[in-house]
FIMAR-59518 format. One record per residue: residue in one letter; residue number from 1; x, y, z of N, C-alpha, C in turn; chain. Coordinates in steps of 0.05 Angstrom, whole numbers, plus 32768, in hexadecimal, padded with zeros to 4 digits. Layout:
<senu residuo="a" num="NUM" n_xx="X" n_yy="Y" n_zz="Z" ca_xx="X" ca_yy="Y" ca_zz="Z" c_xx="X" c_yy="Y" c_zz="Z" cadena="A"/>
...
% end
This chain:
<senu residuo="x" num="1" n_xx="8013" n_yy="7EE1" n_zz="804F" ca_xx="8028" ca_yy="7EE8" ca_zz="803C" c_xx="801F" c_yy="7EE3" c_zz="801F" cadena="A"/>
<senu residuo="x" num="2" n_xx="800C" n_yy="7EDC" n_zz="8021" ca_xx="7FFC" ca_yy="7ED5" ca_zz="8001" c_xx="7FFA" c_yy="7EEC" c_zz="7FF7" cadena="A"/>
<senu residuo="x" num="3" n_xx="7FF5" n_yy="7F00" n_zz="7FFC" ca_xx="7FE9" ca_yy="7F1E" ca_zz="7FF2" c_xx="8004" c_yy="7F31" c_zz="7FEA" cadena="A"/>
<senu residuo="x" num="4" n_xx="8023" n_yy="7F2E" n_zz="7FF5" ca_xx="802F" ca_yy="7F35" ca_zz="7FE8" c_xx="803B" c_yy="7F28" c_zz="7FD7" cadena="A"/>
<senu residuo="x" num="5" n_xx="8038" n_yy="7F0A" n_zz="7FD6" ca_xx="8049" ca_yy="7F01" ca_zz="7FBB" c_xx="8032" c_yy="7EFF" c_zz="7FA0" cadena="A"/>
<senu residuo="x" num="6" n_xx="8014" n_yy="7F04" n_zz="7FA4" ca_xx="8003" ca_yy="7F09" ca_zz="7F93" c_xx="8014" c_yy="7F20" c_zz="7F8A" cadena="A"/>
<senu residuo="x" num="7" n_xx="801A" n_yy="7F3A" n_zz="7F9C" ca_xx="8020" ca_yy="7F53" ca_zz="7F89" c_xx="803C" c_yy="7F56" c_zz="7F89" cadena="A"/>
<senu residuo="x" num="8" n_xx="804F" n_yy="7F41" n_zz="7F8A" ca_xx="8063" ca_yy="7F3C" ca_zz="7F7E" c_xx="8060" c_yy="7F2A" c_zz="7F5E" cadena="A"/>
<senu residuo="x" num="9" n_xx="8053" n_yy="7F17" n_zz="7F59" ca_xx="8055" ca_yy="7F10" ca_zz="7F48" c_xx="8046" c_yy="7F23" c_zz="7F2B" cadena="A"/>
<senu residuo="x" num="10" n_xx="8033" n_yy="7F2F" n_zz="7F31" ca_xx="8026" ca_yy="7F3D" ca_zz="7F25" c_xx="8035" c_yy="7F52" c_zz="7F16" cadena="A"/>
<senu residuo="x" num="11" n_xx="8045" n_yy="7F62" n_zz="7F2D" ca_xx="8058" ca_yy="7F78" ca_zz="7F2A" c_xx="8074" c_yy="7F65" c_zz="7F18" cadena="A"/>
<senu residuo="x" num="12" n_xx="8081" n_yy="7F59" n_zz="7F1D" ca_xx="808C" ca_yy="7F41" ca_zz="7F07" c_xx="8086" c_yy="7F4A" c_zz="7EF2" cadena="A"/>
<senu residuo="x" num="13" n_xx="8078" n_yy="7F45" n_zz="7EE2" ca_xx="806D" ca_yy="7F4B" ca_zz="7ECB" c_xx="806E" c_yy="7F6C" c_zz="7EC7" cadena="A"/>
<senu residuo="x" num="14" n_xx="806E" n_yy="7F86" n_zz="7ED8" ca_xx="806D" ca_yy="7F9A" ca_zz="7ED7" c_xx="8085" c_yy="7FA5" c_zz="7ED6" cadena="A"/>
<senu residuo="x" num="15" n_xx="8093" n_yy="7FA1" n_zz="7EE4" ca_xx="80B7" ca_yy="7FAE" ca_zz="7EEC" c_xx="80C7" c_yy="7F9F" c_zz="7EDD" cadena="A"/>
<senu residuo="x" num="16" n_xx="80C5" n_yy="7F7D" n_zz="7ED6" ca_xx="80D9" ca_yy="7F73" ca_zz="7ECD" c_xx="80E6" c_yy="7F62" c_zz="7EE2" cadena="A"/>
<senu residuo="x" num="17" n_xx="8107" n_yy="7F61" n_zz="7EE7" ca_xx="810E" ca_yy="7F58" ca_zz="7EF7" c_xx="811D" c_yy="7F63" c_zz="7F0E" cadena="A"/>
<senu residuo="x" num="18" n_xx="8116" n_yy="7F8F" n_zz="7F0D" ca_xx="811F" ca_yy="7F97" ca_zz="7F18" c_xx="811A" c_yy="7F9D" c_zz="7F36" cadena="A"/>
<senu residuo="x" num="19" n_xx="812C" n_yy="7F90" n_zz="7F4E" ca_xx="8135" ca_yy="7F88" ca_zz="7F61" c_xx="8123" c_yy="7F98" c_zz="7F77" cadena="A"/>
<senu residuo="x" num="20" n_xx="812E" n_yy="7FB5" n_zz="7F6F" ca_xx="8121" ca_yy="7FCA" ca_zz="7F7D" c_xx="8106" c_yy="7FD4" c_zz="7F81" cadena="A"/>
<senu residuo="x" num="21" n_xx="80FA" n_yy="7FD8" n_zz="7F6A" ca_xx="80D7" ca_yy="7FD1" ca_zz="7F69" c_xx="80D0" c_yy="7FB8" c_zz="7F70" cadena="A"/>
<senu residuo="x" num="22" n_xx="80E0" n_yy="7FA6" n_zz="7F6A" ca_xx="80CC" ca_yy="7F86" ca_zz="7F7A" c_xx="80CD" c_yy="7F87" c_zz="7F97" cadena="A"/>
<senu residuo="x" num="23" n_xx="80E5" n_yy="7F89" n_zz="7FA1" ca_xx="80E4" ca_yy="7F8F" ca_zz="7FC0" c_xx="80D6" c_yy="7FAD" c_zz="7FCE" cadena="A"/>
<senu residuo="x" num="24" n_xx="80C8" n_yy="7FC0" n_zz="7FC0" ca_xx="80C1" ca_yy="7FD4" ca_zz="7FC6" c_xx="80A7" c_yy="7FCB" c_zz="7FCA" cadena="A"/>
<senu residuo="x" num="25" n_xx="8099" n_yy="7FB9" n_zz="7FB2" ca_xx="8081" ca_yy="7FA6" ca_zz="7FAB" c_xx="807B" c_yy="7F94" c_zz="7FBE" cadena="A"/>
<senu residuo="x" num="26" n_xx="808F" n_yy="7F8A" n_zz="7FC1" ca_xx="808B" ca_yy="7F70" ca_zz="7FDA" c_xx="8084" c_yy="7F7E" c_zz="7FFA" cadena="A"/>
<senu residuo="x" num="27" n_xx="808D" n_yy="7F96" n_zz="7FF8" ca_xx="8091" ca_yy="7FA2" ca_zz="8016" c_xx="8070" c_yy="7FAD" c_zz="801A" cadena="A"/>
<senu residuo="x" num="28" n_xx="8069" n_yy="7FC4" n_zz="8003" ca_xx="804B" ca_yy="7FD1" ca_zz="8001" c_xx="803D" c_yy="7FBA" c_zz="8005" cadena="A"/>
<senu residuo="x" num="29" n_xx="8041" n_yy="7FA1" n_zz="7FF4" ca_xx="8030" ca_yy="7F86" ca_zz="7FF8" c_xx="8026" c_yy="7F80" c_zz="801B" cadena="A"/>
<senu residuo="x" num="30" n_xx="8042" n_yy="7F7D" n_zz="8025" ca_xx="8043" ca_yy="7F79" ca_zz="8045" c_xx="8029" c_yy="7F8A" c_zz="804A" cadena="A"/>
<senu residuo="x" num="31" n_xx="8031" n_yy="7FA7" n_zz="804E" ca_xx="8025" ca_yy="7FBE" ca_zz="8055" c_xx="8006" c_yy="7FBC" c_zz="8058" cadena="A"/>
<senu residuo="x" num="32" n_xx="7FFF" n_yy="7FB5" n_zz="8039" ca_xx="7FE2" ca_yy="7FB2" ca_zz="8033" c_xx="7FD2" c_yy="7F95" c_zz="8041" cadena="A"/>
<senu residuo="x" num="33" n_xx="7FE6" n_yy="7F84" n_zz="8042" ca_xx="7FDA" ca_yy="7F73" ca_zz="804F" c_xx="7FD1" c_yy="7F6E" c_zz="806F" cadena="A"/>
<senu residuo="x" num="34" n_xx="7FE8" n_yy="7F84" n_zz="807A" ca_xx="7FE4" ca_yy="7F8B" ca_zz="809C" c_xx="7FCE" c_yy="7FA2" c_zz="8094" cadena="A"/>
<senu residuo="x" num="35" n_xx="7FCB" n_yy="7FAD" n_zz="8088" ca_xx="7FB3" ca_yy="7FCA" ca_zz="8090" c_xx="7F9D" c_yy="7FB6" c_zz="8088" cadena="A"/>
<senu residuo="x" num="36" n_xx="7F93" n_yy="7FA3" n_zz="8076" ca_xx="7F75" ca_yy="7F97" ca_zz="806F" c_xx="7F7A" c_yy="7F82" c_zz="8085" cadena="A"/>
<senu residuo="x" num="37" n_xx="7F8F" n_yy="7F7A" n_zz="8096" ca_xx="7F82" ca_yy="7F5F" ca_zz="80B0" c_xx="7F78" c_yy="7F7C" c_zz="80C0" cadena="A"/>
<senu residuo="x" num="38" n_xx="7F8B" n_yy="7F92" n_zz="80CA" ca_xx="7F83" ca_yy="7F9D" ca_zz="80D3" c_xx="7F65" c_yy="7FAA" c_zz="80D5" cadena="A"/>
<senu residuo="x" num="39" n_xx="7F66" n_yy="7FB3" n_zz="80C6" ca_xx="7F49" ca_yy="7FBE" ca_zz="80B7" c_xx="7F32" c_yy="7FA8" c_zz="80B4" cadena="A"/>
<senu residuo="x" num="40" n_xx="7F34" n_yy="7F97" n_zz="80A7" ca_xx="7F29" ca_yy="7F85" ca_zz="80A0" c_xx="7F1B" c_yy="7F8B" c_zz="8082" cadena="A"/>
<senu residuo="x" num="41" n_xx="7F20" n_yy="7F9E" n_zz="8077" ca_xx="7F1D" ca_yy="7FB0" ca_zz="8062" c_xx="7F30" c_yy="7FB4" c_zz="8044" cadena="A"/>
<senu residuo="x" num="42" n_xx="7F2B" n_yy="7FAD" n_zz="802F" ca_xx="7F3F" ca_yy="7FA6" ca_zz="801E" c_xx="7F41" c_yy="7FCC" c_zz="8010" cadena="A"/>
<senu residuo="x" num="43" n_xx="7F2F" n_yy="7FDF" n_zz="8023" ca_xx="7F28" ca_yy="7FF6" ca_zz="8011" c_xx="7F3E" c_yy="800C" c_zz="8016" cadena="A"/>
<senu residuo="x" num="44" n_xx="7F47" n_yy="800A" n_zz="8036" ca_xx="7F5C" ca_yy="8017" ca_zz="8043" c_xx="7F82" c_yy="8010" c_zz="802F" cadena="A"/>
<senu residuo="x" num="45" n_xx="7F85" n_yy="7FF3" n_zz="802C" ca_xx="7F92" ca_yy="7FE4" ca_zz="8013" c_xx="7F95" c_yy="7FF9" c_zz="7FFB" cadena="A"/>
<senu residuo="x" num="46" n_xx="7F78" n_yy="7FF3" n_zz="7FED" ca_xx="7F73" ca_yy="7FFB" ca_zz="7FD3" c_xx="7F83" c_yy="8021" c_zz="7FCC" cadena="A"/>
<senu residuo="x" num="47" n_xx="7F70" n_yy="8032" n_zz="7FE4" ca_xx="7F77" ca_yy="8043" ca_zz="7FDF" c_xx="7F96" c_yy="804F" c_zz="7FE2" cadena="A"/>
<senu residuo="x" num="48" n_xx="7FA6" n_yy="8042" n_zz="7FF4" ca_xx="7FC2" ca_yy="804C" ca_zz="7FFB" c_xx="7FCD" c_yy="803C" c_zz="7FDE" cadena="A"/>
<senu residuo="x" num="49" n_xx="7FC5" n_yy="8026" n_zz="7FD1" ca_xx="7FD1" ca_yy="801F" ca_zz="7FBE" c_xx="7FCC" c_yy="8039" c_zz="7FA3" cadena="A"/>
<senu residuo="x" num="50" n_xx="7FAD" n_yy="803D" n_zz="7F9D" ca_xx="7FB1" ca_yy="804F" ca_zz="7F95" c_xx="7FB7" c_yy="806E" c_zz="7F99" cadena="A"/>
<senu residuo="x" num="51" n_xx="7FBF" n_yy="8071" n_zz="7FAC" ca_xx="7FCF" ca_yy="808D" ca_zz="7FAC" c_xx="7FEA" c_yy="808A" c_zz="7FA9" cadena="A"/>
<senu residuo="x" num="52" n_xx="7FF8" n_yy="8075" n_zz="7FAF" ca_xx="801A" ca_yy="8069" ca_zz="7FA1" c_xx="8011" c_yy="8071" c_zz="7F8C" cadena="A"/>
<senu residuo="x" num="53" n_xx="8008" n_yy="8061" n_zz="7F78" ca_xx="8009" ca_yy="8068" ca_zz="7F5C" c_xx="8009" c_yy="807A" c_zz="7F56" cadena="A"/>
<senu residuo="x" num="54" n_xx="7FF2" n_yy="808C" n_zz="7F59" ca_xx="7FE2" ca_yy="80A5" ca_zz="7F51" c_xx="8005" c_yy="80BB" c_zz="7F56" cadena="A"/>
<senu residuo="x" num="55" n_xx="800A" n_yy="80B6" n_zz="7F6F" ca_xx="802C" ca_yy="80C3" ca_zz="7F72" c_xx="8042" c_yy="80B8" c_zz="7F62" cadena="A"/>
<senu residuo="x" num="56" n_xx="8047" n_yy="80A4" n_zz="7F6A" ca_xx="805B" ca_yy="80A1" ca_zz="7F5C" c_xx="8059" c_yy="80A6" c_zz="7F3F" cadena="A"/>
<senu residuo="x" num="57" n_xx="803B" n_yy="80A7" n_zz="7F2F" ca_xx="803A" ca_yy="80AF" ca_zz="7F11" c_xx="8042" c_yy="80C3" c_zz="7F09" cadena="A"/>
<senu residuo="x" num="58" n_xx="8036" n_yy="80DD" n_zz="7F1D" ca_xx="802E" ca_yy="80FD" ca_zz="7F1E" c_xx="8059" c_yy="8103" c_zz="7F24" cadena="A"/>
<senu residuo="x" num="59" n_xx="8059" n_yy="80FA" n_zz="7F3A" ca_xx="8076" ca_yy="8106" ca_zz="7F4E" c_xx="808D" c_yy="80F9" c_zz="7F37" cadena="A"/>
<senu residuo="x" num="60" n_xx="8090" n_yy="80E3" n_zz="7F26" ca_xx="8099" ca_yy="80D8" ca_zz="7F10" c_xx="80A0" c_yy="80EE" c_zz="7EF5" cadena="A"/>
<senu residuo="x" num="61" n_xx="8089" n_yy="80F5" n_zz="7EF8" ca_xx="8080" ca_yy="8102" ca_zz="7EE1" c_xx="8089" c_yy="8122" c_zz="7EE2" cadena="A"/>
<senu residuo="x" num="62" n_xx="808F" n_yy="812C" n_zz="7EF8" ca_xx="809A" ca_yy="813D" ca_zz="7EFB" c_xx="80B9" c_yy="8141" c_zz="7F11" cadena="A"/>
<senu residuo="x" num="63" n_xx="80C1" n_yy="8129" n_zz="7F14" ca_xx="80DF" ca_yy="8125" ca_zz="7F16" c_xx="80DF" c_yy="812C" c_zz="7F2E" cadena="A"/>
<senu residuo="x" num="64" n_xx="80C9" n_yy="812A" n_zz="7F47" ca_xx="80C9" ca_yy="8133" ca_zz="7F63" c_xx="80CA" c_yy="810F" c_zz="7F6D" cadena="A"/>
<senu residuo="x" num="65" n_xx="80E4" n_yy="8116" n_zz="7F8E" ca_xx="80DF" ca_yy="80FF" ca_zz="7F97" c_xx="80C4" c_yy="80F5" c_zz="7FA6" cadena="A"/>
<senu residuo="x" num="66" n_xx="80BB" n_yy="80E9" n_zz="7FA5" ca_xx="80A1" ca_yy="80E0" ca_zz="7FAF" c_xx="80A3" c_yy="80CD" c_zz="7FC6" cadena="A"/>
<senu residuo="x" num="67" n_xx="80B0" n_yy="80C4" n_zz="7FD2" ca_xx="80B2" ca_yy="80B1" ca_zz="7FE7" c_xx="80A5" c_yy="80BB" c_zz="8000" cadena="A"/>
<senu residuo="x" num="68" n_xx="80B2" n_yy="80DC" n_zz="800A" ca_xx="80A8" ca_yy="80DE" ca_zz="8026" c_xx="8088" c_yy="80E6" c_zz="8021" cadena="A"/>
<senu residuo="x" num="69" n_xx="8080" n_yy="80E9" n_zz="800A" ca_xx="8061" ca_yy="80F0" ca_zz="8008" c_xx="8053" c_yy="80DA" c_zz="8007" cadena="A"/>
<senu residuo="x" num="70" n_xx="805E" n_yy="80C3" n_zz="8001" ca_xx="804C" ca_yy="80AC" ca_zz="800A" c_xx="804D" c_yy="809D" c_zz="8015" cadena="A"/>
<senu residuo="x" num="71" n_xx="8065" n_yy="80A4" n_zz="802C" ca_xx="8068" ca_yy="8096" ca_zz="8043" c_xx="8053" c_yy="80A8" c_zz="805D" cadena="A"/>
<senu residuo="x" num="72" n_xx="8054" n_yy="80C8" n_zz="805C" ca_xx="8043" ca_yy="80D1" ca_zz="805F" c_xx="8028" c_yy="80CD" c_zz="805F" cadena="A"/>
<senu residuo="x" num="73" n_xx="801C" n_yy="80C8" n_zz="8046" ca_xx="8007" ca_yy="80BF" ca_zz="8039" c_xx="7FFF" c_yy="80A9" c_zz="8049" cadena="A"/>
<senu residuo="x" num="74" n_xx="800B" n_yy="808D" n_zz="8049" ca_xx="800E" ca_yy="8077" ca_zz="804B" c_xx="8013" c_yy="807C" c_zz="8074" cadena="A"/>
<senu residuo="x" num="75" n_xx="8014" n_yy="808D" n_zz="8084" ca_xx="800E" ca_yy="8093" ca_zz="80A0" c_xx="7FF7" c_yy="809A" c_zz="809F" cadena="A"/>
<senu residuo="x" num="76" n_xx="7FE6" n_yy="80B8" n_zz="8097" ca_xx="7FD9" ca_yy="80C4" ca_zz="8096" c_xx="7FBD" c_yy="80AF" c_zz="8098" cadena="A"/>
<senu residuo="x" num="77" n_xx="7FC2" n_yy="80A0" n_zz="8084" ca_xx="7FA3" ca_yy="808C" ca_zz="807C" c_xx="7FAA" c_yy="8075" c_zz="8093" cadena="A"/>
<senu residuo="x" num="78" n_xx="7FBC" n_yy="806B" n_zz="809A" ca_xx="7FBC" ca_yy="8055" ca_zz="80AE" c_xx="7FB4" c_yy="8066" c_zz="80CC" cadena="A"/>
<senu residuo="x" num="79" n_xx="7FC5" n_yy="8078" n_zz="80CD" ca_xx="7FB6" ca_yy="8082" ca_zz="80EA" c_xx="7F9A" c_yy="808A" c_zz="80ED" cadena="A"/>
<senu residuo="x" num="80" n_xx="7F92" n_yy="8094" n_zz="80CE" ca_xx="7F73" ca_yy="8097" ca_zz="80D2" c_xx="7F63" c_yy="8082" c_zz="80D3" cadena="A"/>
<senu residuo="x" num="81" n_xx="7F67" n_yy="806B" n_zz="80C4" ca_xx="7F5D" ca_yy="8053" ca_zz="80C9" c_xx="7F5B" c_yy="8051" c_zz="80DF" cadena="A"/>
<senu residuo="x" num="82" n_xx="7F70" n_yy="8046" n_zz="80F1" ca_xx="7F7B" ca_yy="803B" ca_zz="8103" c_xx="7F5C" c_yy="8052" c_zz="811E" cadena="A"/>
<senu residuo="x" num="83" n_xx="7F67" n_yy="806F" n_zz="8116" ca_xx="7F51" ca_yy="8073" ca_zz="8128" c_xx="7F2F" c_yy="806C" c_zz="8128" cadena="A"/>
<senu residuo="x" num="84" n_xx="7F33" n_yy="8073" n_zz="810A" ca_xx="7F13" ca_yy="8068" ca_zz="8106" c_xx="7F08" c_yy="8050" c_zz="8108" cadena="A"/>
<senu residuo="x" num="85" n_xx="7F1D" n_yy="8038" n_zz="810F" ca_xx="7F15" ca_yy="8021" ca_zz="811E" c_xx="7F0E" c_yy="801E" c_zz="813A" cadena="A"/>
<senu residuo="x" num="86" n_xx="7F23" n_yy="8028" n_zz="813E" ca_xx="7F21" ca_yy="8024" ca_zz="8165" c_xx="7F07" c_yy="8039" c_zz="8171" cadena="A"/>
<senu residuo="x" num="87" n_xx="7F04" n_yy="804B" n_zz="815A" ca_xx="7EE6" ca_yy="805B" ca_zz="815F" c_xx="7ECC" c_yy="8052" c_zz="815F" cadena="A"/>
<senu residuo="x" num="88" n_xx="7ECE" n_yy="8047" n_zz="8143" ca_xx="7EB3" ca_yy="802B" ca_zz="813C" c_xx="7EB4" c_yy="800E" c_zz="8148" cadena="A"/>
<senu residuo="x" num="89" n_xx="7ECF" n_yy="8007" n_zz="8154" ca_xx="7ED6" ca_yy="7FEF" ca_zz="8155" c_xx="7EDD" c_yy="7FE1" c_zz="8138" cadena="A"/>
<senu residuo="x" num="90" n_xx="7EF4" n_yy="7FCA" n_zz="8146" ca_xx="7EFC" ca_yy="7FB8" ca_zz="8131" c_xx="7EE8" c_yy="7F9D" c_zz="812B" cadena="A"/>
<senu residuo="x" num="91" n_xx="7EE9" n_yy="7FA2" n_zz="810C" ca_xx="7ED2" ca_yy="7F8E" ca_zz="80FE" c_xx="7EE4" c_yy="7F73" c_zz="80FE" cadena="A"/>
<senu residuo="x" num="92" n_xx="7EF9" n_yy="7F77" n_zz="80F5" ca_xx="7F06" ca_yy="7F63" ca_zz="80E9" c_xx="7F05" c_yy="7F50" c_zz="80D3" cadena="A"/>
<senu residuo="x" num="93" n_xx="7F17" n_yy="7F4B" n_zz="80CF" ca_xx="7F17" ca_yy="7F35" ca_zz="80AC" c_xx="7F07" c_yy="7F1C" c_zz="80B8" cadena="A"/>
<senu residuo="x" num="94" n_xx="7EF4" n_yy="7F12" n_zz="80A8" ca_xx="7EEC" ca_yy="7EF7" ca_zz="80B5" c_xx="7EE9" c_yy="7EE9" c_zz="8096" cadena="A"/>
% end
């Protein structure tokens, strides 16, 4: 649980004290921290974090809702992971 209140407190400083991005923050936090035990890989993490942004900047920026594209997004890369583990085998976090 260390890894989402690292990107809760961080995000703090980013949003302010608003309710809804911190709990959206805390949840992706979860997220990222089950795909890198899974994985054992902080890169699978890195990149779904940056494609949130990269969307939510772009989809922001032009007044489109963005949610089901990166919940999409955010399947797409876990199931491929997920296969490309059980293909290579799991390394795991050590």
């Amino acid at each position: 649980a260390l890894i989402p209140t690292i990107f809760m407190f961080y995000h703090i400083g980013r949003y302010g004290e608003n309710v809804t991005a911190l709990n959206s923050v805390l949840f992706f936090g979860f997220i990222a921290m089950g795909v890198t035990l899974i994985t054992g890989s902080l890169i699978t993490a890195h990149a779904i974090h940056f494609a949130n942004n990269a969307a939510v900047t772009f989809f922001t920026a032009t007044a489109t809702d963005v949610s089901l594209i990166i919940w999409l997004y955010l399947a797409l890369v876990t199931m491929l992971t997920i296969i490309v583990e059980v293909k290579y085998g799991f390394k795991g976090g050590n």
